[in-house]
N, C-alpha and C positions, 0 to 999 in steps of 0.2 A: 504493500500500500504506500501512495506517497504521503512523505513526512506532515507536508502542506496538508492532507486531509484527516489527521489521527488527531478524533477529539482525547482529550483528554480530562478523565476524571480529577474531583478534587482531592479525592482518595490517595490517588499517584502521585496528585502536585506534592501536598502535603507528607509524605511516606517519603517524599525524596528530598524536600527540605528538612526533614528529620535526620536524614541521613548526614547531609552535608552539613548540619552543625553538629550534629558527635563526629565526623572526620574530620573538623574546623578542629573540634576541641581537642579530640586525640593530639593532632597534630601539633599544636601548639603547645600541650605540658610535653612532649616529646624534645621540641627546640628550646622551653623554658631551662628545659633540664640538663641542656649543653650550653648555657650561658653562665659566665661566672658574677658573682656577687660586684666586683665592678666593670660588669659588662662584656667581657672580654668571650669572644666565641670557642668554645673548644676548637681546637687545630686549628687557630688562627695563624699561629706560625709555619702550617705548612700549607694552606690554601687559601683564598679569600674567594669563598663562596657563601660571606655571611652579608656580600653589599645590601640584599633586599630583606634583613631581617628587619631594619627599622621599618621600611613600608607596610610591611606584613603583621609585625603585631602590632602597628598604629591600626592600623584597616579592622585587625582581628579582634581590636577591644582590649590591647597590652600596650596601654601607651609607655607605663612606666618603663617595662622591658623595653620597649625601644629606644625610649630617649637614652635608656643608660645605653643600650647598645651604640646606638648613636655618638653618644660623647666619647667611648672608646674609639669610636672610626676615627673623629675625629683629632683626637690623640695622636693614633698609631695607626692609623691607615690612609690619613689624608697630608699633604703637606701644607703650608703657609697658601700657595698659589692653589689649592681646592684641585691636587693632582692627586693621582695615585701613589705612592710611595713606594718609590726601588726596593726589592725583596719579593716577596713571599703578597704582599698586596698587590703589586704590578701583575708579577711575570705572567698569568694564566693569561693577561691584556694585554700582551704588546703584538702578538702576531695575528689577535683574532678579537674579534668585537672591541677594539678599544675604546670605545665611548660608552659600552653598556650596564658597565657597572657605575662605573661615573653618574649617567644617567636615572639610574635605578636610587643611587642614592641621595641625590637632588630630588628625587622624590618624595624618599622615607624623610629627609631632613625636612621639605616643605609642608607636610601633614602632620607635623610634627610641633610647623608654627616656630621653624628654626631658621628665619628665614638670609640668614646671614650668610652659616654654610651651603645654603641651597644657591644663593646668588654665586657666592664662591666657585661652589663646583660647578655650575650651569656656565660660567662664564668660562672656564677651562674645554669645556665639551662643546663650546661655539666655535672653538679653535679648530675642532676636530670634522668641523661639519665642512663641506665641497662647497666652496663660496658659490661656486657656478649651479650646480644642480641642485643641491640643498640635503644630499644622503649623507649620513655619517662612514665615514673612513673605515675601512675595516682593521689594520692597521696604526701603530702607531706611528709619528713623524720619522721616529728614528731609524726604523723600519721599514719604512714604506716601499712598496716595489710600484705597483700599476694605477694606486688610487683609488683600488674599486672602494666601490660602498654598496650592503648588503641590506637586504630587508629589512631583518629582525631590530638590527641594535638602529637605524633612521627611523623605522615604529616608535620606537620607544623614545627616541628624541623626538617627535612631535607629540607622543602624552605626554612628558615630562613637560615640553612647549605650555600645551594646554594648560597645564595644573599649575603650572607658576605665573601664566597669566603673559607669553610673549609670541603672540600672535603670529608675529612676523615671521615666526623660527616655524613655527606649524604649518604657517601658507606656503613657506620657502619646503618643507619637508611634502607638501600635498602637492606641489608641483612634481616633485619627484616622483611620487607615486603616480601622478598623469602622464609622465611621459615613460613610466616602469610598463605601466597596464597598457598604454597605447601601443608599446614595441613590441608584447607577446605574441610568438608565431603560432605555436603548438598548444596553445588552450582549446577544451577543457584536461587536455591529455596532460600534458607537460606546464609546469610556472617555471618561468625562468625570475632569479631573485638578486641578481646581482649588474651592477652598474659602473662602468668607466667614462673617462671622456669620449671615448668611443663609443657608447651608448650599450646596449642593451647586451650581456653577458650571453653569449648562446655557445662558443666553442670552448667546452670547457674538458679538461685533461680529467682523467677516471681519480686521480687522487680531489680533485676539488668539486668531483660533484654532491655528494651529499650536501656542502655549504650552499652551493650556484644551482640547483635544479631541483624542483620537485616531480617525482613521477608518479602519478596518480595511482597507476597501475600496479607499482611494486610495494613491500613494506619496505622497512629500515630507511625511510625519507625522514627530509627536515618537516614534516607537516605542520609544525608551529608555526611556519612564516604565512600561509594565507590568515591563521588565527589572529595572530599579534597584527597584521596588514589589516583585518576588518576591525579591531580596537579602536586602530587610530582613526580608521575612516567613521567610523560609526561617532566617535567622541567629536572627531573634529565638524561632521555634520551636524551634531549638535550644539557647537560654539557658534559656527557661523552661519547654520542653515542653509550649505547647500547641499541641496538633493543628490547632486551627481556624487557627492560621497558616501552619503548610506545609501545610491545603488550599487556603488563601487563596491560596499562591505559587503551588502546580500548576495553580490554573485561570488566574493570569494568564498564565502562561504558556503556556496553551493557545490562548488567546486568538490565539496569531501563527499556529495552526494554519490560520485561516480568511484569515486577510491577502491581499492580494493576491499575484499574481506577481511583482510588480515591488519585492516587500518585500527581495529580496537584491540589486537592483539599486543599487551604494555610489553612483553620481553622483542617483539618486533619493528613497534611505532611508537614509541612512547612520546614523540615530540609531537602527537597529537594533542597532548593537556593543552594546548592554549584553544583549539577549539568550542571550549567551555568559555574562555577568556573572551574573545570575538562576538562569539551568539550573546553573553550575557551585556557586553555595552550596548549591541544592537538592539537585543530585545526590550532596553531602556524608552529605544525611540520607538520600535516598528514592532509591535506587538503582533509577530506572526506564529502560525504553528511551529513551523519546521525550528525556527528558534528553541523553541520548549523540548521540541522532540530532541535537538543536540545537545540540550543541555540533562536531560533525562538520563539520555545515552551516556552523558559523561560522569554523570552521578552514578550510574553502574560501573563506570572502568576505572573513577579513582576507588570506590570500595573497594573492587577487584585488586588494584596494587597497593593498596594502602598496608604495611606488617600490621600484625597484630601491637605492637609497643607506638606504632600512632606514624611512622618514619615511611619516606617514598625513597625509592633507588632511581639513578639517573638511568639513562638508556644500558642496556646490559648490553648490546652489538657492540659498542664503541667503547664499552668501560668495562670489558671482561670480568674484571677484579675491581670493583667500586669499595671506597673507602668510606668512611664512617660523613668525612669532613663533604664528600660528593655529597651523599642524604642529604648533611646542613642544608647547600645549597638547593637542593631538589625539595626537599621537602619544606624551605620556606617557601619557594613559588609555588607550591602545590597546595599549600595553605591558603595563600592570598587568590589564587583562582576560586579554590573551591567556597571562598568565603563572598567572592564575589559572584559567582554562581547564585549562593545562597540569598544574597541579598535581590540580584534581581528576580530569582524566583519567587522570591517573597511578595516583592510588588507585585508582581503579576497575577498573582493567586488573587491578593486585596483588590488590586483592580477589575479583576473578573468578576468578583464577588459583588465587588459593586454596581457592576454594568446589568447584573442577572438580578439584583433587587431593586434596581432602579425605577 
């Protein structure tokens, strides 16, 4: 049956917002309980996969934990200039998303109402951003080979954009995705996700394709990037009202309609969690079924990966042997989705509810 036509009970709504606030809550005494008394992340010194803890328990209802986690970044993860810090806080960002942690954390510090570091680091990640095209760098300066700029981490610098209130950064980032969507050859088959001065990424070598291509038809894709691409479209059409961005979200997101089977399979796909992420900003504006129905689906697949002690594991194809400090990071995004989930499912019920007694 298609997605667009499956009513849905309040039964389900309801049974599936239950669900995702006990896996909100697991998840969260889970990362409480790797945080030290001042802040300070377990395996801090050997990874920095704790940048989205401040956003995630701002959003989750732990403000306190986060501010302290916060003022530890602050400390010891960020320098004077609101940059990363040489060590163990850099190095996983200098050859691959280097604006995305940056970014993530100009988040958690502006929800936070900290708005000084947020300016700080937002200013450092304007550096990073292709004056020309408006994508974030994948890449750090010192490093840089071709320029490109990739989906996922220019998503994220136009929500960050939105939520600190610099328009300009979001219009400059929506241009980019107008002329990302306009260059695609092989849709609904293929997304190509990546950008040079050369335009549109399509000859890409078998070690770069997982980052520069999604292919609908296999698992073990990046399937996060159409997710995190309908975020920003959906939000940013909400800032400014225009339409051609929440159409632009709803057809990526249609795009999973076609995926293969093996797209809910978490030891396969697991970079599907932002599809939850994607359908619930949209379903803020466009109250459609197919919305509800992805977001259902994904109330079934984080249960399904979620351990029992409350923790998610990053992709297992690419991290054969995942460490405790990977979880960190995995499971504080896996938090802030699924709580984000929760919240727009929750609208949406009350809004129903009210449209049917009205």
């Amino acid at each position: 049956m298609d997605a667009t036509a499956i009513p849905y009970s309040t039964t389900e709504i309801a049974g599936a917002i239950e669900d995702l606030r006990s896996m909100r809550d697991l998840g969260v005494r889970w990362l409480l309980d790797r945080i030290g008394d001042n802040g300070e992340p377990a395996f801090a010194d050997q990874h920095n996969g704790y940048y989205r803890l401040p956003w995630t328990l701002a959003f989750a209802g732990q403000r306190e934990a986060g501010a302290c986690v916060l003022d530890w970044i602050e400390k010891f993860t960020l320098t004077a200039e609101g940059d990363l810090q040489p060590g163990p806080p850099r190095a996983a960002w200098t050859r691959v998303a280097a604006t995305y942690p940056l970014t993530i954390i100009a988040q958690g510090a502006w929800v936070l109402e900290r708005y000084g570091t947020a300016t700080t680091v937002f200013d450092t990640v304007r550096q990073l951003q292709d004056p020309e095209s408006g994508g974030a760098y994948w890449e750090r300066p010192e490093v840089r080979t071709d320029g490109r700029q990739l989906l996922f981490p220019t998503a994220q610098l136009g929500l960050t954009a939105l939520t600190m209130g610099h328009v300009e950064v979001a219009e400059h980032v929506y241009s980019w995705f107008e002329a990302l969507l306009a260059s695609q050859p092989e849709l609904p088959s293929r997304f190509y996700v990546g950008w040079t001065s050369s335009g549109l990424v399509t000859d890409i070598p078998d070690a770069d394709r997982y980052n520069l291509v999604v292919d609908f038809s296999a698992p073990r894709q990046a399937f996060h990037n159409p997710g995190i691409a309908a975020a920003f479209l959906a939000r940013y059409a909400d800032r400014t009202g225009t339409t051609a961005a929440s159409d632009a979200a709803r057809d990526l997101l249609r795009l999973y309609d076609g995926a293969t089977p093996r797209l809910f399979d978490h030891r396969e796909s697991s970079g599907v969690c932002k599809l939850g992420f994607g359908s619930s900003m949209l379903l803020e504006a466009v109250p459609e079924p197919f919305l509800v129905h992805n977001i259902l689906r994904m109330t079934e697949w984080y249960r399904e990966s979620q351990s029992v002690q409350g923790a998610w594991m990053p992709r297992t194809f690419l991290r054969p042997d995942p460490q405790e400090w990977h979880a960190i990071e995995k499971t504080a995004e896996h938090v802030l989705w699924v709580s984000m989930m929760l919240v727009a499912l929750h609208t949406y019920e009350h809004c129903t509810q009210e449209e049917t007694t009205a």
